[in-house]
C-alpha positions in Angstrom: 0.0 0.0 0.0 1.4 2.9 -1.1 2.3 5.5 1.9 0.9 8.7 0.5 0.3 11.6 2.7 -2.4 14.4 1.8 -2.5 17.8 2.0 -5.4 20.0 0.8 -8.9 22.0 1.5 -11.7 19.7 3.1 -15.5 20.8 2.3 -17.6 21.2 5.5 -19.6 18.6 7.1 -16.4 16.6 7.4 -16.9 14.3 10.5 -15.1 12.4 13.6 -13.5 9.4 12.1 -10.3 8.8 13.7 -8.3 9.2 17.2 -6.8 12.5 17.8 -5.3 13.1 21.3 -5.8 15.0 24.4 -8.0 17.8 24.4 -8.6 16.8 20.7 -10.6 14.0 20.3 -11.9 13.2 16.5 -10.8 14.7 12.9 -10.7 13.9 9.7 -9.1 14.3 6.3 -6.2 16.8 5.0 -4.9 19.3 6.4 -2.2 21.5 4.1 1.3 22.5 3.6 0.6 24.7 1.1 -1.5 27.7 1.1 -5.1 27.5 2.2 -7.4 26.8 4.8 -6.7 23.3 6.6 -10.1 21.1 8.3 -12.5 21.7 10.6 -11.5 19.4 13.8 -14.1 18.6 16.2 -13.2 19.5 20.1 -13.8 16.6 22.2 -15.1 18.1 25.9 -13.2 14.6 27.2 -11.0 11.6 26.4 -12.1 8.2 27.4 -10.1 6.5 30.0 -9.3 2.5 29.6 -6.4 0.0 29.7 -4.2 -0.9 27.0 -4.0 -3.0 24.8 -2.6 -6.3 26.2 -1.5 -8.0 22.6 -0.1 -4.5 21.1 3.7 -4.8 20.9 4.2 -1.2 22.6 1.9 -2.3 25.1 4.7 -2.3 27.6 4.4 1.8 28.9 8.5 1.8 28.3 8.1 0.6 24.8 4.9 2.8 24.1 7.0 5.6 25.3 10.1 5.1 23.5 8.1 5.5 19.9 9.2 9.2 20.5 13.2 9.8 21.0 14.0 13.0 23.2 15.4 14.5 20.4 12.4 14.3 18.5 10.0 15.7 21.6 12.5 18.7 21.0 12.1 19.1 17.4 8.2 18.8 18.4 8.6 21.9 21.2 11.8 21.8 23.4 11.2 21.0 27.0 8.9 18.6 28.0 8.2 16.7 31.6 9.0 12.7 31.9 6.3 10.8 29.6 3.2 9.7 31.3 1.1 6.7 30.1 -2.6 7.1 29.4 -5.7 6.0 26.7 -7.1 8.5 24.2 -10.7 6.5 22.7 -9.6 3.1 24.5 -6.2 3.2 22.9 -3.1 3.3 24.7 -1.3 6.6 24.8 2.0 8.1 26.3 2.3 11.7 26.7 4.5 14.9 27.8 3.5 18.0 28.9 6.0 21.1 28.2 6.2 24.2 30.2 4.1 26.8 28.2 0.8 24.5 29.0 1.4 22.4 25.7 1.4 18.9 25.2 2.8 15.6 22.8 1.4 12.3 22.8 1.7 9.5 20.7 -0.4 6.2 20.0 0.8 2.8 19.2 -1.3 -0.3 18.9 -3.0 -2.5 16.6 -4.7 -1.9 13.7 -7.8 -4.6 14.6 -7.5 -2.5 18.2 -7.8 0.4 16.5 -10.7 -0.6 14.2 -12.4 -1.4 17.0 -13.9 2.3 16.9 -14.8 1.9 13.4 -18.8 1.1 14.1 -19.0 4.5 15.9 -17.1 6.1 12.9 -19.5 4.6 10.0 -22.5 5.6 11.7 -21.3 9.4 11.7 -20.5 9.1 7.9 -23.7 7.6 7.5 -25.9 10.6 9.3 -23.2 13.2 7.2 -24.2 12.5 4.0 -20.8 11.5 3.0 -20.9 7.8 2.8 -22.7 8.5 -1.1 -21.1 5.4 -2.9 -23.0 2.0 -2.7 -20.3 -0.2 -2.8 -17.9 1.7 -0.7 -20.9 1.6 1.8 -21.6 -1.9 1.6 -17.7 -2.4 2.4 -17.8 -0.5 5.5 -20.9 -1.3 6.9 -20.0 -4.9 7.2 -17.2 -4.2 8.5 -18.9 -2.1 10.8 -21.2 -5.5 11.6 -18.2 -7.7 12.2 -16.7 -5.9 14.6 -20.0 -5.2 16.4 -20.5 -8.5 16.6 -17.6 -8.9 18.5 -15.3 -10.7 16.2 -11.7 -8.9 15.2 -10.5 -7.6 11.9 -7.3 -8.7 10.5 -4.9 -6.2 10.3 -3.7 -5.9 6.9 -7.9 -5.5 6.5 -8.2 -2.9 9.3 -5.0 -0.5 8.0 -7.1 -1.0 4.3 -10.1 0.3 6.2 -8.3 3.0 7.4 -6.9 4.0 3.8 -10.7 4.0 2.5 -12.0 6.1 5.1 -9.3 8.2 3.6 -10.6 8.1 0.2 -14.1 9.1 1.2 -12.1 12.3 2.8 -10.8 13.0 -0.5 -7.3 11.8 -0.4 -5.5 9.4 -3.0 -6.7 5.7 -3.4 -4.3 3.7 -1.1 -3.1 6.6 1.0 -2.0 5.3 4.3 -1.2 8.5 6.7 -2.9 11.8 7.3 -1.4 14.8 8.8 -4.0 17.9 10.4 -4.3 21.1 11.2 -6.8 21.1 14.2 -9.5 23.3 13.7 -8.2 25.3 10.9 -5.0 26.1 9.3 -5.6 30.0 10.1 -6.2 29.7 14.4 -4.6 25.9 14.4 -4.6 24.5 18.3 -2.9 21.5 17.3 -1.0 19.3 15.0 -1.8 15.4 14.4 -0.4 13.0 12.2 -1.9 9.7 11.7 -0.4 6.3 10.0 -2.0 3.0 9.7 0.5 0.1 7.3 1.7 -3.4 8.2 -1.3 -4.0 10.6 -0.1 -1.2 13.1 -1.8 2.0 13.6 -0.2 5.4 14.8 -0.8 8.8 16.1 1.5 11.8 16.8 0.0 14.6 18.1 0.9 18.5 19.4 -0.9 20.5 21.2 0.8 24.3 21.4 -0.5 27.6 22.4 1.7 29.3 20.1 1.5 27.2 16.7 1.5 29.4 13.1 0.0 26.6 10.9 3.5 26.8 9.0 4.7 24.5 6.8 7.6 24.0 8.8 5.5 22.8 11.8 3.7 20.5 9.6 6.9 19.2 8.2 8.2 18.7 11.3 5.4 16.5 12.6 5.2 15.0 9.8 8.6 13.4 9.8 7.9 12.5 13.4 5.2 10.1 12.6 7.2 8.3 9.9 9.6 7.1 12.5 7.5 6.5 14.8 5.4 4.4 12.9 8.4 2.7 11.9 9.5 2.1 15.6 5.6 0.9 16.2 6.0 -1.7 13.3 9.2 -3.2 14.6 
């Protein structure tokens, strides 16, 4: 599956389809490194709290942790406090907070764990208005069955999942990462990068009270979640 990262201007109406972090729970599609307004985010007034995942390989909190180096945390925003293990949407998380009231956080699992909020995820594309093709529908909703019947997606199936819900955003066929501004490119609040390829999922995310939107910013978190993904595949 080609790993092809998308940048661009969403329509509105976008919903909640994956796991952002802290503060930040739920966006979708593209945000850009060009010129341009980047996607509406929606603001989460919580984060759900749970265990993690038992069978991930960075289930350990020292190997969750470690999908960040300290130099990369630094690239990210300097200074930041020891890391501090967590779950953002039932995933497990690890996160640092820095000085200025920021924070980084990263998520490392499974892809079938991660699919496990993908029920929640069609419905809301359902009520939007955006799940419009018949056959792409027919594809997620029995997905969407499957795993509400309790049974577990492959992983190789659950990153292809991933890469549709992609499609439907409007990025590439076969894309595998996302990287957004959250709410908008113009007043961003934070910065997440998502990855889902060789049955792992990842998420990087930064939240700063002084972020531009640059394409520098972008860039840098960007290249972030391509070694941390990396790490999280092993």
């Amino acid at each position: 599956m080609p790993n092809v990262e998308c940048f661009g201007r969403l329509r509105a109406g976008r919903v909640a389809v994956f796991v952002a972090a802290s503060a930040m729970l739920g966006l979708v599609g593209c945000s850009s490194d060009k010129s341009g307004s980047a996607p509406q985010g929606q603001v989460a007034a919580s984060v759900a709290q749970s265990s993690a995942d038992p069978d991930a390989k960075t289930s350990t909190p020292d190997a969750l942790c470690e999908l960040l180096t300290p130099a990369e945390l630094s690239t990210l925003t300097g200074e930041v406090s020891d890391p501090k293990t967590s779950a953002v949407g039932g995933l497990p998380a690890c996160h640092w907070e820095t000085p200025a009231g920021g924070r980084v956080q990263v998520i490392g699992t499974s892809a079938e764990k991660w699919a496990t909020q993908l029920p929640a995820a069609i419905e809301q594309l359902k009520k939007s208005g955006l799940l419009d093709d018949p056959e792409t529908a027919r594809k997620l909703e029995a997905a969407r069955d499957l795993i509400a019947s309790g049974k577990e997606i492959a992983p190789d199936r659950a990153c292809e999942l991933f890469s549709t819900l992609l499609e439907i955003q409007g990025q590439p066929v076969g894309s595998s990462r996302t990287v957004n501004l959250i709410p908008t490119r113009e007043n961003p609040k934070a910065i997440n990068g998502q990855a889902c390829s060789g049955g792992r999922f990842t998420s990087v995310q930064l939240v700063a009270p002084n972020l531009s939107g640059s394409d520098d910013e972008v860039s840098r978190l960007s290249s972030v979640l391509t070694s941390a993904h990396e790490r999280n595949r092993g």
